[in-house]
C-alpha positions in Angstrom: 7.0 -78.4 9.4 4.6 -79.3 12.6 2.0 -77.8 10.3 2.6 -80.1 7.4 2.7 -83.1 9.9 -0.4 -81.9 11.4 -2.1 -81.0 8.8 -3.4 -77.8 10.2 -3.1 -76.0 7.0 -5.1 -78.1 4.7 -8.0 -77.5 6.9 -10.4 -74.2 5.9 -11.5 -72.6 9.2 -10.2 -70.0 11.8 -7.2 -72.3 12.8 -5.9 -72.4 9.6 -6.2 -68.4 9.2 -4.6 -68.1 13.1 -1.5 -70.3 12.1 -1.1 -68.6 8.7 -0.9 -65.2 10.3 1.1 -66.7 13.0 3.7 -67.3 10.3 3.8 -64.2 8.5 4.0 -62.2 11.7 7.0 -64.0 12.8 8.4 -64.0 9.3 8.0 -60.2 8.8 9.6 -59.7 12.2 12.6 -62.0 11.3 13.2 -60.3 8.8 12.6 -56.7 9.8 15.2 -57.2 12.9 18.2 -58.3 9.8 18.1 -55.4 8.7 21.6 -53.7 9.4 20.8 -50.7 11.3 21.5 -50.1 14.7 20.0 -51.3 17.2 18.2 -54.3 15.3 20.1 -57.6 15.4 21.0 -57.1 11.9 23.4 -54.7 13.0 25.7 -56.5 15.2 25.8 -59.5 12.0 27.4 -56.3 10.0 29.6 -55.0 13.0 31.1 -58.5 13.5 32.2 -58.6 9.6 33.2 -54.6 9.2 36.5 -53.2 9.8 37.2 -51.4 12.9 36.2 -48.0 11.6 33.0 -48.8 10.3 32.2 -50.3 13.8 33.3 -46.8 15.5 30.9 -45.1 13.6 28.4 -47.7 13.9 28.9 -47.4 18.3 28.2 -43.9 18.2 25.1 -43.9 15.8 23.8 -46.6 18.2 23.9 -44.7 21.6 23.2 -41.3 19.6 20.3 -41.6 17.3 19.8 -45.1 16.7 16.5 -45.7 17.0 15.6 -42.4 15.2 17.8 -43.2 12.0 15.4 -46.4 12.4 12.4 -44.8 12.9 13.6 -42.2 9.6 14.3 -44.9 7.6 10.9 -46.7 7.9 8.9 -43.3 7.6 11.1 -42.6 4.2 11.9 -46.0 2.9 8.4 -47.7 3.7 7.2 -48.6 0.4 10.4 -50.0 -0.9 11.0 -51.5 2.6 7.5 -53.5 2.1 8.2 -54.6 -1.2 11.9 -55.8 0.1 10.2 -57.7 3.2 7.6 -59.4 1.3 10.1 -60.8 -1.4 12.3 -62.0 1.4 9.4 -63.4 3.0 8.0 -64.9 -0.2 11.5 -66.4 -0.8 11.6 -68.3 2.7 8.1 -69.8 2.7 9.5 -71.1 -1.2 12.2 -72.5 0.6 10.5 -73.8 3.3 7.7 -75.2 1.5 10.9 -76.9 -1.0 11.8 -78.4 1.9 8.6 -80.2 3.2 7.7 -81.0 -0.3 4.8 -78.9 -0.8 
């Protein structure tokens, strides 16, 4: 939006490129934190809706191996992981851009 009003994007140049990556960095780490593992965020958006068993197990995968079932899941997952990201990412710039009217 402060782009579009700026018009930062329809110039060529390095501050275009900057701003551009700027976005896609924030956007790919938006996203990757939603994802419902513990501990990203997107966890505690699952805990909050799941019954009170799923969030026992839940508690004790996050202060047992948390981080590693993250860490696992990227290593084994990452190609299907990237193509996930970027069509969520795809789909919010679409949205984004619907909105500004670009």
């Amino acid at each position: 939006l402060i782009s579009n009003a700026t018009g930062v994007l329809d110039t060529p140049g390095f501050l275009r490129v900057a701003v551009l990556n700027f976005i896609m960095i924030n956007l790919g780490f938006f996203v990757f934190n939603t994802i419902p593992i513990p501990p990203l965020d997107g966890s505690r958006i699952l805990y909050a809706l799941a019954p009170d068993g799923v969030r026992e197990v839940m508690e004790r995968i996050e202060k047992t191996a948390g981080i590693w079932l993250g860490f696992a899941l990227i290593l084994v997952f990452s190609s299907a992981l990237s193509r996930l990201m970027s069509g969520v990412i795809t789909g919010i710039l679409e949205f984004f851009m619907m909105l500004v009217g670009r």
